[in-house]
N, C-alpha and C positions, 0 to 999 in steps of 0.2 A: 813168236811161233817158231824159234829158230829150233826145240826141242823134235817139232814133226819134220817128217822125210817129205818131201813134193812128192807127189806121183809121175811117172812118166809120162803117161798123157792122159789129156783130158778132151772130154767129148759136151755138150750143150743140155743142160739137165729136160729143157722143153720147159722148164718152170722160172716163169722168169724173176719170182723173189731168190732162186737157190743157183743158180747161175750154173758155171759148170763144176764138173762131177768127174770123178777118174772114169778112163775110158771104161774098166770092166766092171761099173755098178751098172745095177739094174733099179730102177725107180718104178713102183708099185704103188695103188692105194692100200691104206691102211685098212679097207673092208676083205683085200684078202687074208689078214691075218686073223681078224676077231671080229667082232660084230658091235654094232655102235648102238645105244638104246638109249632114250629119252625116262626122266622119272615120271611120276605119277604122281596127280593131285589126289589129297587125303582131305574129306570133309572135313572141319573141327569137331565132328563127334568122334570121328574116328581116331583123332590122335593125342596126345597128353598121359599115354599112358605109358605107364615106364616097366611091366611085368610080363610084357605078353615077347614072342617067341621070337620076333624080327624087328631086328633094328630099322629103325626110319631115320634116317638122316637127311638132314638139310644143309641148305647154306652154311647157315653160321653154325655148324656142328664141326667142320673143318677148321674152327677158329679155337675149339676146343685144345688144349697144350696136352692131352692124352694123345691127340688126333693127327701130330705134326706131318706124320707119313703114312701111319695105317689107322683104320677107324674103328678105334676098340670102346669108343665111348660114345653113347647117343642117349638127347633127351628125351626121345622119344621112341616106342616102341609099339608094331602094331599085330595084333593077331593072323594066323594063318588064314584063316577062315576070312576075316576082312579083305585081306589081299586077292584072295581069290573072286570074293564077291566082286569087290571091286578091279578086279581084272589088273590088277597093277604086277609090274613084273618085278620078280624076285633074282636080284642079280647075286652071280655064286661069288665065292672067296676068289680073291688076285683082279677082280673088275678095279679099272683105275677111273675114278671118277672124278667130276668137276666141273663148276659153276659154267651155264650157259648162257645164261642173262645179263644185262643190268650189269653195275660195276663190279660185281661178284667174278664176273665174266674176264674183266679184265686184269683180275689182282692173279692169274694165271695159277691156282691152285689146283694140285692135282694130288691125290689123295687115295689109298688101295685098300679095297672094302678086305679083310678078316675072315668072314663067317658073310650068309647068307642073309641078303642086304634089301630095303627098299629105301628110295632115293626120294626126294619129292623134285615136283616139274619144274624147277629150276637148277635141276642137276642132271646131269648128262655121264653114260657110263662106257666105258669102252672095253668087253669082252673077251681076252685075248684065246683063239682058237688054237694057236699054235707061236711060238720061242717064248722067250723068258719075261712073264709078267712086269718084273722089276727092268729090262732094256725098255718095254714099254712105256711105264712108268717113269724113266729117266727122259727118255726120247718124248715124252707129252709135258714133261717138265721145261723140256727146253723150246718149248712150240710158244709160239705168243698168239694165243687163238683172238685176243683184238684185234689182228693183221685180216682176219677173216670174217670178223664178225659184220652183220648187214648193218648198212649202215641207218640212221636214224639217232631220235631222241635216246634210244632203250637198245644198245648192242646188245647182237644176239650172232649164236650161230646155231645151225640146225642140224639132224641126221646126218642130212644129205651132204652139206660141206664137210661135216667130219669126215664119214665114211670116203670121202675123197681124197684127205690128205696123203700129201706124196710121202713114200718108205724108202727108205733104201731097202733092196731085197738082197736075201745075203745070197753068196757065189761061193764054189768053192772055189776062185780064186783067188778069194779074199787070207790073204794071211795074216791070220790072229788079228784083224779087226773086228771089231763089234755088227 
């Protein structure tokens, strides 16, 4: 680490996996930036089809070698009309998404929808409202969401813990950092 500068001081982050923090950041949930969304189960009538307007992506669609960082390729595709009916939400382009379940959960895959998206209910989306999709994207790459996940047979983590995780919030007296 001899490459980075110390900071002159540092203040107590209040979190106690991230320890302390230069004095002039500010630490934020991640719900003030963008909006956290769960996917949506698809009957098996409703999916296997490959023509129709919206991608559906799953799990193992992120394992796709098209799909290394953005998700230009999916097995499955479902109509406008079914989304609607089914009330399932339609996540826009730059959402970074990724496994909330089950060991999916813990292989830390994180992944940025393309084009206008439906996910099913073991993937989890994160909305970004405002800075740069891809700092997101970097910064949910380097999360190890099994540190969070509830515990049991079947890790999980939910909305609500997402929507919580701590941000740095940027300052302007941050110079040329991220």
């Amino acid at each position: 680490m001899k490459n980075y500068r110390r900071y002159t001081e540092y203040k107590d982050s209040g979190i106690e996996w991230l320890g302390e923090i230069p004095e002039y950041w500010e630490i934020t949930a991640i719900k003030r930036f963008g909006d956290v969304q769960g996917g949506s189960g698809f009957p098996d009538v409703e999916q296997g089809f490959a023509n129709e307007k919206i991608p559906f992506f799953k799990v193992s669609d992120m394992n796709l070698q098209a799909n290394a960082v953005e998700m230009v390729e999916s097995a499955n595709t479902v109509s406008r009309n079914a989304a609607r009916r089914l009330r399932a939400f339609v996540f826009p382009p730059n959402t970074i998404i990724f496994p909330k379940v089950g060991a999916a959960l813990m292989t830390n895959k994180r992944r940025i929808l393309t084009k206008p998206s439906c996910v099913d209910n073991n993937v989890m989306g994160f909305v970004p409202r405002c800075g740069s999709p891809k700092w997101f994207y970097w910064w949910l790459r380097g999360l190890d969401l099994g540190k969070f996940a509830n515990p049991g047979a079947v890790p999980s983590v939910n909305e609500g813990q997402v929507r919580e995780l701590p941000v740095r919030q940027h300052s302007s007296k941050l110079d040329g950092d991220i």
